[in-house]
C-alpha positions as CSV (number, residue, x, y, z in Angstrom):
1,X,-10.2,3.8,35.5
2,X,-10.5,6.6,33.3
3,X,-9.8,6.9,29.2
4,X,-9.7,9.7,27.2
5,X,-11.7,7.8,24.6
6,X,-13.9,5.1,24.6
7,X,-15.1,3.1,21.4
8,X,-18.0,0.9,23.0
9,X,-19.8,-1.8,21.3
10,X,-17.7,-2.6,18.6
11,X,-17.7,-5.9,16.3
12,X,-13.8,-7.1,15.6
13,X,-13.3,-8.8,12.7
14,X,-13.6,-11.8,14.8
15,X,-16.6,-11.4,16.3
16,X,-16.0,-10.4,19.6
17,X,-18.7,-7.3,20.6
18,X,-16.2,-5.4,22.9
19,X,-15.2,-1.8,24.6
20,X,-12.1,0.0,23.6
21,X,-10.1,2.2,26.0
22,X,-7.8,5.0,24.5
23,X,-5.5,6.7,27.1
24,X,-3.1,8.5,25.4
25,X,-2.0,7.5,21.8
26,X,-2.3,3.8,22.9
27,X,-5.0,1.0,23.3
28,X,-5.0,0.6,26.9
29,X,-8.1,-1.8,27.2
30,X,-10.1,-4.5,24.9
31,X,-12.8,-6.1,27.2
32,X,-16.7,-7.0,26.5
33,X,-17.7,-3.7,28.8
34,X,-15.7,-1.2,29.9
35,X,-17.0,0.9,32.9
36,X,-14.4,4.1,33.5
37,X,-15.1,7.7,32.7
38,X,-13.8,9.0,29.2
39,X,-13.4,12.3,28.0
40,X,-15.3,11.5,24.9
41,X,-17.0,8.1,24.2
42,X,-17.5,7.2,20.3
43,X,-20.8,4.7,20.0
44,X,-19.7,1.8,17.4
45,X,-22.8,-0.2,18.6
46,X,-23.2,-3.4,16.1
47,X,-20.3,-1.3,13.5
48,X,-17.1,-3.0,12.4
49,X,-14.2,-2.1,14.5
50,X,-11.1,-2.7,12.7
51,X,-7.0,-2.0,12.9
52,X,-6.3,1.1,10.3
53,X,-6.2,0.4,6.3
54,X,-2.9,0.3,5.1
55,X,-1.4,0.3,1.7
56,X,2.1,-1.0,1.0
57,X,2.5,0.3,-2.7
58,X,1.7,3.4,-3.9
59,X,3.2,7.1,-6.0
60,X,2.5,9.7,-4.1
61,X,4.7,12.1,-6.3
62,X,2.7,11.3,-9.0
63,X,-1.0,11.1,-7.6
64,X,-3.7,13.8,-8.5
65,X,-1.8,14.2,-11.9
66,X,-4.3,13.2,-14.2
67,X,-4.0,14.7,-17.5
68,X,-1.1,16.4,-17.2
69,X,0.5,17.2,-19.9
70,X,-1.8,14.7,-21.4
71,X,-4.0,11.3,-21.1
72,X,-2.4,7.9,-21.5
73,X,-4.6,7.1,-24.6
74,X,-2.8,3.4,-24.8
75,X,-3.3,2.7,-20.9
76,X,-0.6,0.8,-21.3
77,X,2.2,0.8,-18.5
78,X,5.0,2.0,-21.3
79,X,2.9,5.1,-21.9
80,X,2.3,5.7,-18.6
81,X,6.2,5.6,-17.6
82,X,6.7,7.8,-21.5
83,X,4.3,10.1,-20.1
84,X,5.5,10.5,-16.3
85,X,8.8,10.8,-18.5
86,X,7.0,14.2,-19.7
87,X,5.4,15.3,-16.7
88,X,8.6,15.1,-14.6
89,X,10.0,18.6,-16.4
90,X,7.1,20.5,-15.6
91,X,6.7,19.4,-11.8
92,X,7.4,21.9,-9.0
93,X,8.0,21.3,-5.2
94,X,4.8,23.0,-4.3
95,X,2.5,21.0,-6.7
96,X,4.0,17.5,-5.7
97,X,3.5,18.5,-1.7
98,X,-0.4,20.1,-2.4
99,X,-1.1,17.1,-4.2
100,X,0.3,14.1,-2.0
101,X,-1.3,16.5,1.3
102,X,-4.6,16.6,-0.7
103,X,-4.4,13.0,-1.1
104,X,-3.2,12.6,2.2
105,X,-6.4,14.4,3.8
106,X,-8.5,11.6,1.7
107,X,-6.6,9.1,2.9
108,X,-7.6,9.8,6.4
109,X,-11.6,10.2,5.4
110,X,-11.2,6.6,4.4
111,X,-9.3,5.4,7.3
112,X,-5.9,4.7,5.3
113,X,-3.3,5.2,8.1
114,X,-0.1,4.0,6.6
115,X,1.4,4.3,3.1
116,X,4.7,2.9,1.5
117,X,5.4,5.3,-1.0
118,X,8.0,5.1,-4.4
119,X,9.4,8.4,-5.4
120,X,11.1,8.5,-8.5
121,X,14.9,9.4,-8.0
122,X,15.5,9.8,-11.9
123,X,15.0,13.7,-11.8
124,X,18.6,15.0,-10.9
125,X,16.9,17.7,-8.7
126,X,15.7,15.4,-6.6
127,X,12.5,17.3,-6.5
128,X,9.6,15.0,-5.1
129,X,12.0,13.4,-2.7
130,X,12.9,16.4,-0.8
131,X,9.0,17.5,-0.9
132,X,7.6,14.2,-0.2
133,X,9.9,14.0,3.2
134,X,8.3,17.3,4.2
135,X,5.0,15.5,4.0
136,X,6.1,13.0,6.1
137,X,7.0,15.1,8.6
138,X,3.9,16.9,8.2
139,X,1.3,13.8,8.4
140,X,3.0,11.9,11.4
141,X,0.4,13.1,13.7
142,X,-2.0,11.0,11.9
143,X,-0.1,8.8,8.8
144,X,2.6,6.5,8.6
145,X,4.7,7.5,5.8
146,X,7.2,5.2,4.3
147,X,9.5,6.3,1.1
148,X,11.0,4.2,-1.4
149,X,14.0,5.4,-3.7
150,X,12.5,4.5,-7.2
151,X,14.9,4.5,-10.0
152,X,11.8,4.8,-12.3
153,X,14.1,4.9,-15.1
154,X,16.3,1.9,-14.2
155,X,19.0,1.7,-12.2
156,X,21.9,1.8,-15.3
157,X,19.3,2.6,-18.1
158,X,19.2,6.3,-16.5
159,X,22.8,7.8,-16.5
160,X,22.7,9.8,-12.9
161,X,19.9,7.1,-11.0
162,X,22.6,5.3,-9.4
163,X,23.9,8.6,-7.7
164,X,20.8,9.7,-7.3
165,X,19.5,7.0,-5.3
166,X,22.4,7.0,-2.9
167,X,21.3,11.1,-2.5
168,X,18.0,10.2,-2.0
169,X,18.5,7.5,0.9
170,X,21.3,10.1,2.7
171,X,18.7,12.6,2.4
172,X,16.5,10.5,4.6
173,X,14.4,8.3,2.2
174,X,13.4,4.7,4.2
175,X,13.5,2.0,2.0
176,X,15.7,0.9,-1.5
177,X,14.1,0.3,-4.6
178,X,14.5,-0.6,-8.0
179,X,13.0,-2.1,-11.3
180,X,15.2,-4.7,-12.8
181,X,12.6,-5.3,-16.1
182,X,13.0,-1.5,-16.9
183,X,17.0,-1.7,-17.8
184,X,18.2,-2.5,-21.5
185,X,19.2,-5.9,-20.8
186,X,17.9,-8.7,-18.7
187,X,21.7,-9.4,-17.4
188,X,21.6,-5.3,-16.5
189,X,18.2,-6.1,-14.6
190,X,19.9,-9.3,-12.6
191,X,22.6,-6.7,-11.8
192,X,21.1,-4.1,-10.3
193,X,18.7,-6.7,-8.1
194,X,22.6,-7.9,-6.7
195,X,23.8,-4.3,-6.3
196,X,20.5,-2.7,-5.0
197,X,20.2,-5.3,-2.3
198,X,23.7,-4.9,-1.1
199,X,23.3,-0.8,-0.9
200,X,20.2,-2.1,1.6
201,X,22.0,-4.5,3.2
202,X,24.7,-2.2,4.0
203,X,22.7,0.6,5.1
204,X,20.2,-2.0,7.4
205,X,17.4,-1.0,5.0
206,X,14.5,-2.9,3.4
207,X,13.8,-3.5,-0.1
208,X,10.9,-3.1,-2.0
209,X,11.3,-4.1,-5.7
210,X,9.0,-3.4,-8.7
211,X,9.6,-6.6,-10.0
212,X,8.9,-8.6,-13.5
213,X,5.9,-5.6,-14.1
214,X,5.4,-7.4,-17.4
215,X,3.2,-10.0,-19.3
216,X,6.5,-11.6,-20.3
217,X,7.2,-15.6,-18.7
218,X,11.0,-14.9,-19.1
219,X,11.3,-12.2,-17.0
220,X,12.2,-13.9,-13.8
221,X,14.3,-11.6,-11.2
222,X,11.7,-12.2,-8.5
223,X,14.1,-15.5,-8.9
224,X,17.5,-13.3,-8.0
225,X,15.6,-10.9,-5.3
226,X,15.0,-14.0,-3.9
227,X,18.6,-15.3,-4.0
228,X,19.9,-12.3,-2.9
229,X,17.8,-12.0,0.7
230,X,19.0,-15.1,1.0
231,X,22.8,-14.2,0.2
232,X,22.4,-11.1,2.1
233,X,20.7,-12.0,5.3
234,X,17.9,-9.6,4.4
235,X,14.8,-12.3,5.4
236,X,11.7,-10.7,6.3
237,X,13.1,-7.5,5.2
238,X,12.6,-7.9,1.1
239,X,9.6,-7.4,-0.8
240,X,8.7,-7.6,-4.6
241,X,5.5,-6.0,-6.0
242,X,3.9,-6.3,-8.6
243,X,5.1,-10.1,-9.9
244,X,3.0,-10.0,-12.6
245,X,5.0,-12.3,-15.1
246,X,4.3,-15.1,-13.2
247,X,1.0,-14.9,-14.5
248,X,2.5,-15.9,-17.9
249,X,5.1,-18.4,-16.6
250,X,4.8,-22.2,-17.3
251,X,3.5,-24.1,-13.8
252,X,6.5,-26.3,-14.1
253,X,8.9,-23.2,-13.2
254,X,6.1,-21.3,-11.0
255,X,6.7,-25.0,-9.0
256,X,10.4,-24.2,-8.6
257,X,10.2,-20.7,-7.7
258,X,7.5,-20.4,-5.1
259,X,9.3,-22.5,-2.6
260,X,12.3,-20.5,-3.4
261,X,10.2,-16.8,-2.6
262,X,8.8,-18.5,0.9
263,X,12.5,-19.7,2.2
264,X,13.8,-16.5,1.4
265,X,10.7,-14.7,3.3
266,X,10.0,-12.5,0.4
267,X,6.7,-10.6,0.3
268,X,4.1,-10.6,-2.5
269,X,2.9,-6.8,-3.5
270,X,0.6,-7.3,-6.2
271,X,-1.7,-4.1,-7.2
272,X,-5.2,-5.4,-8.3
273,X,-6.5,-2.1,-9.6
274,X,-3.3,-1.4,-11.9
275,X,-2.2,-4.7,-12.6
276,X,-5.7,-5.8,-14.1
277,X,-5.7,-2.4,-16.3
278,X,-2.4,-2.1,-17.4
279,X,-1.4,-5.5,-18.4
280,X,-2.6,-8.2,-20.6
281,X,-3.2,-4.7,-23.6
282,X,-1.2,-6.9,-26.2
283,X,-3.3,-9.8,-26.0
284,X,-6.6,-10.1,-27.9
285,X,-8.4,-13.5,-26.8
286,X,-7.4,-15.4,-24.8
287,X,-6.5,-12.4,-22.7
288,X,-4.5,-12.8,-19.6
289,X,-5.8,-11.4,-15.9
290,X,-3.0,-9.3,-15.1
291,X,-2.6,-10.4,-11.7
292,X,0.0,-12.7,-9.9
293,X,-0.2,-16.0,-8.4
294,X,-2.2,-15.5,-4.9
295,X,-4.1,-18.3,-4.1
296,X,-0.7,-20.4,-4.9
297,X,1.7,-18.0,-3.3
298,X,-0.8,-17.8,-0.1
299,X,-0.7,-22.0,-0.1
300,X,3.2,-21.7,0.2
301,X,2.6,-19.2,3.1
302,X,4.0,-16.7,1.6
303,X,3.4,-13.1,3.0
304,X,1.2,-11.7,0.2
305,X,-0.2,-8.1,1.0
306,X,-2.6,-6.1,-1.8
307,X,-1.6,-2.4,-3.2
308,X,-3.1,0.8,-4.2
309,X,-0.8,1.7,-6.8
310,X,-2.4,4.8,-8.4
311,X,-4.7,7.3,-8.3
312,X,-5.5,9.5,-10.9
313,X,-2.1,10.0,-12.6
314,X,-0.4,8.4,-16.1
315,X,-1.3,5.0,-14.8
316,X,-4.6,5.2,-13.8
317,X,-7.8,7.7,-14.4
318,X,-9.2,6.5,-11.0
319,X,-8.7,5.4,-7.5
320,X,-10.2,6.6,-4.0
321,X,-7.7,6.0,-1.5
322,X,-10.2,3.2,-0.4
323,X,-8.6,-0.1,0.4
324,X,-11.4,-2.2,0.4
325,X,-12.1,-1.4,-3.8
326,X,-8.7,-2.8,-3.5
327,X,-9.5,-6.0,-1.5
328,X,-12.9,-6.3,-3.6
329,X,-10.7,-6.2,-7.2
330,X,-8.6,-8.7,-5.5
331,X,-10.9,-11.0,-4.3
332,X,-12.6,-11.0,-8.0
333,X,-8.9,-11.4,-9.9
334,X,-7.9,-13.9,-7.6
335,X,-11.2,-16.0,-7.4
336,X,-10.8,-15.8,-3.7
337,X,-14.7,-16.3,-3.0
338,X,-15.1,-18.0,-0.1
339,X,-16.3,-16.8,3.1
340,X,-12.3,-17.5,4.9
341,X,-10.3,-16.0,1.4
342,X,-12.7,-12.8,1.8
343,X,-11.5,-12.3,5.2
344,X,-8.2,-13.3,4.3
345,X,-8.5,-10.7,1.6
346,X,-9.7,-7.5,4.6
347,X,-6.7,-9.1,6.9
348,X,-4.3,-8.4,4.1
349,X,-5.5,-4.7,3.5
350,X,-5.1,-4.0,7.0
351,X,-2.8,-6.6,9.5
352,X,-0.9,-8.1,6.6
353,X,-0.1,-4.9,5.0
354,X,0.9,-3.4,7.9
355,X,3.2,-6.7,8.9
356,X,4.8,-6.2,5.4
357,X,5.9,-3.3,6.4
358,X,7.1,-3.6,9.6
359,X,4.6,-1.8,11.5
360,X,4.4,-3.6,14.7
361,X,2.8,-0.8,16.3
362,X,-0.7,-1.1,14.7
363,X,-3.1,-4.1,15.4
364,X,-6.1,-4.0,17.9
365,X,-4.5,-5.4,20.8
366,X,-3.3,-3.6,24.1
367,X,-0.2,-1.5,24.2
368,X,-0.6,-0.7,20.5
369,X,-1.0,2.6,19.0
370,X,-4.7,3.8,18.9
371,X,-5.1,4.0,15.5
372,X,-8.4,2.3,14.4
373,X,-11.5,2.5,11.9
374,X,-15.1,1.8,12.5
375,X,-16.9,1.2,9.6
376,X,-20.9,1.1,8.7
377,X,-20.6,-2.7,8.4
378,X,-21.0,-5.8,11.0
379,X,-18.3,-7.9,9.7
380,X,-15.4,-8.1,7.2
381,X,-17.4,-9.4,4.6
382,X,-20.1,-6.7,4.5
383,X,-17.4,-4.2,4.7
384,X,-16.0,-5.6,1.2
385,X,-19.6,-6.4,-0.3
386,X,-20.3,-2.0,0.2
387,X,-17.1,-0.8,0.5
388,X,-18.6,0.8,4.1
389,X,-18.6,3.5,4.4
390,X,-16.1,4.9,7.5
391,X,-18.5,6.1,10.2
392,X,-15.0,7.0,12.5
393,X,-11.6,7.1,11.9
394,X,-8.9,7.3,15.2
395,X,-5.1,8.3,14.4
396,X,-3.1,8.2,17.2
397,X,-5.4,8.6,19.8
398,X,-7.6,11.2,18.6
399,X,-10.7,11.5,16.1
400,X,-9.3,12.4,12.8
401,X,-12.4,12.0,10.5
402,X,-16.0,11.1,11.1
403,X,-19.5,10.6,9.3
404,X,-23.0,9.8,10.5
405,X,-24.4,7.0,9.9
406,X,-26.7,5.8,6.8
407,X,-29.4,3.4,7.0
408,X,-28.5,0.3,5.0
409,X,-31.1,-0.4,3.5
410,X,-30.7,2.4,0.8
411,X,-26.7,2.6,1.5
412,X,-25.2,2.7,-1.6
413,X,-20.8,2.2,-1.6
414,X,-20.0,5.7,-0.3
415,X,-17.5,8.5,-1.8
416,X,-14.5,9.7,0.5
417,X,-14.9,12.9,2.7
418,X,-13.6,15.5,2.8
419,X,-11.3,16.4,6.0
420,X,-10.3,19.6,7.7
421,X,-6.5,19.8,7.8
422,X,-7.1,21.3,10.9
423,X,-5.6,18.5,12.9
424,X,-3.0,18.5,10.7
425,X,-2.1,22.6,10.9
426,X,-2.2,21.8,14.5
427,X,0.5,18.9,14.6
């Protein structure tokens, strides 16, 4: 039988040493030795083979931003969303698309193949949604692209959000969105969680909510996005990132509300990176960790995935498009140490994420697309410890992005690289 690409001598996260066929833009064989001809063979010999990197949370409209029109000097998330607030004016279509493409390209380099994206839908022009859809159409050779309709504002707080987020999804945006703690009034958060699930439900969408993004225990509508999946028959379809409240909330209530979260089949988005910088800034000592339940919600088996959030923009002065700094924040936050929470923690950066949002396509397993990453590591938990570097990255079928490999023993956790947008240009 012949491939057009062969990745031989691989290590899956499981340990198997195998061979993996490419004919196409599908895995067409997984077996310890593969003997057909190939039109190009990649050597992975003793490297970490592993499904794509995928990041369920993220702005795109507002990455590569940094310092524009100025630096958040409190780092905390109200100044951020004052200072997007600012920036918003001063955006132009061409900016927001050479940014998210630039990002894009890095992306790739680091073996990030799917993104879930929020795009704010509080600027009436409706400027980053209509540039961000051309990017999608531009990366589909080699990203999946999801977009969220983001009333950054709030859903009532901001006069024209509620028409603008109906524009948004007729325009072609994927996914409804929303951020109940951001309206004037707890009662106007509750409300929009019951009228932006029923816009979804209507439209056979899914819903992913910013949700309780606050060091506050009363903020609690996580408890109606629950109700409402329920209500609404939305199961497996809802998710609510962020969560960080509960971090704050008595155990007595947390005991309540988990159960409720894993009936309804609501995911768990929590953003390491972001949520340990940006909350917890009114505390002085004791200070809280900033970071949601995930060892408890993971005990309930709830479907908890981790996020990038940021990169470089009113949020955050850093980020690399690199998953695994993700997993590795997460792993520290959460106290997930053990040798089965760390490969819990690489699953959920790659199969989990992916599962969260509704990728069924990606996963190493036959008749799947042949999107995969081999990495300068021999198992999930050396890949965390050095962030591995990405010795080859396969979109679709075809190598998008490669490095030579470094000897170990002087490795040091690598930068990105830079990739040609030539197999972009040419999709």
């Amino acid at each position: 039988m012949s491939f057009d690409l062969i990745v031989k001598g691989g290590v899956l996260p499981d340990g198997r040493t195998v061979d993996i066929g490419i004919s196409g833009e599908a895995i067409a064989a997984i077996e310890p030795a593969i003997s057909g001809e190939a039109g190009r063979v990649v050597d992975a010999s003793g490297c970490l083979v592993s499904a794509p990197f995928v990041d369920p949370h993220f702005h795109m409209d507002a990455t590569l931003s940094y310092g524009i029109p100025r630096i958040n000097v409190s780092g905390t998330l109200l100044e951020g969303i004052a200072l997007w607030g600012e920036l918003k004016p001063l955006l132009t279509h061409e900016a927001v698309k050479e940014r998210a493409l630039a990002y894009c390209d890095w992306a790739v380099s680091m073996g990030l193949l799917a993104i879930r994206t929020h795009v704010d839908v509080c600027d009436d022009r409706l400027l980053a949604v209509e540039a961000l859809l051309e990017v999608k159409k531009e990366i589909a050779p080699y990203i999946d692209l999801q977009l969220v309709a983001f009333p950054q504002d709030g859903l009532y707080r901001s006069p024209t959000a509620r028409e603008n987020t109906i524009r948004a999804l007729d325009l072609g945006v994927d996914i409804v969105g929303g951020i109940p703690h951001f309206e004037r009034t707890m009662a106007d958060g509750t409300r929009s969680v019951t009228e932006l699930c029923e816009i979804a439900a209507k439209r056979g969408l899914m819903v992913d909510m910013h949700c309780d993004e606050t060091d506050d225990p009363n903020s609690r509508h996580i408890e109606q996005l629950a109700y409402e999946t329920e209500r609404l028959g939305l199961q497996g379809r809802v998710a609510g990132s962020h969560l960080t409240s509960m971090h704050s909330m008595d155990n007595y209530y947390v005991s309540k509300l988990l159960p409720l979260i894993a009936e309804a089949e609501v995911s768990a988005i929590p953003n390491p990176l972001i949520n340990i910088m940006l909350q917890g800034r009114h505390d002085t000592y004791p200070k809280r960790r900033g970071l949601t339940r995930v060892r408890e919600m993971l005990s309930y088996g709830i479907r908890v995935g981790f996020g990038q959030d940021c990169t470089m923009d009113p949020w955050y002065s850093l980020g690399t498009a690199d998953m695994l700094d993700v997993a590795f924040m997460g792993l520290h936050v959460a106290q997930m140490s053990s040798p089965s929470d760390m490969a819990r923690c690489f699953d959920m950066v790659t199969n989990v994420n992916a599962a969260i949002m509704g990728l069924d396509h990606l996963g190493l397993e036959v008749g799947k697309r042949a999107s995969l990453v081999v990495l300068d590591a021999n198992d999930p938990f050396e890949a965390l410890r050095l962030r591995a570097d990405r010795l080859c990255v396969v979109a679709r079928g075809k190598v998008v992005a490669e490095r030579p490999k470094r000897d170990m023993a002087l490795s040091l956790p690598g930068r990105p690289a830079t990739v040609s947008r030539r197999h972009k240009r040419a999709g």
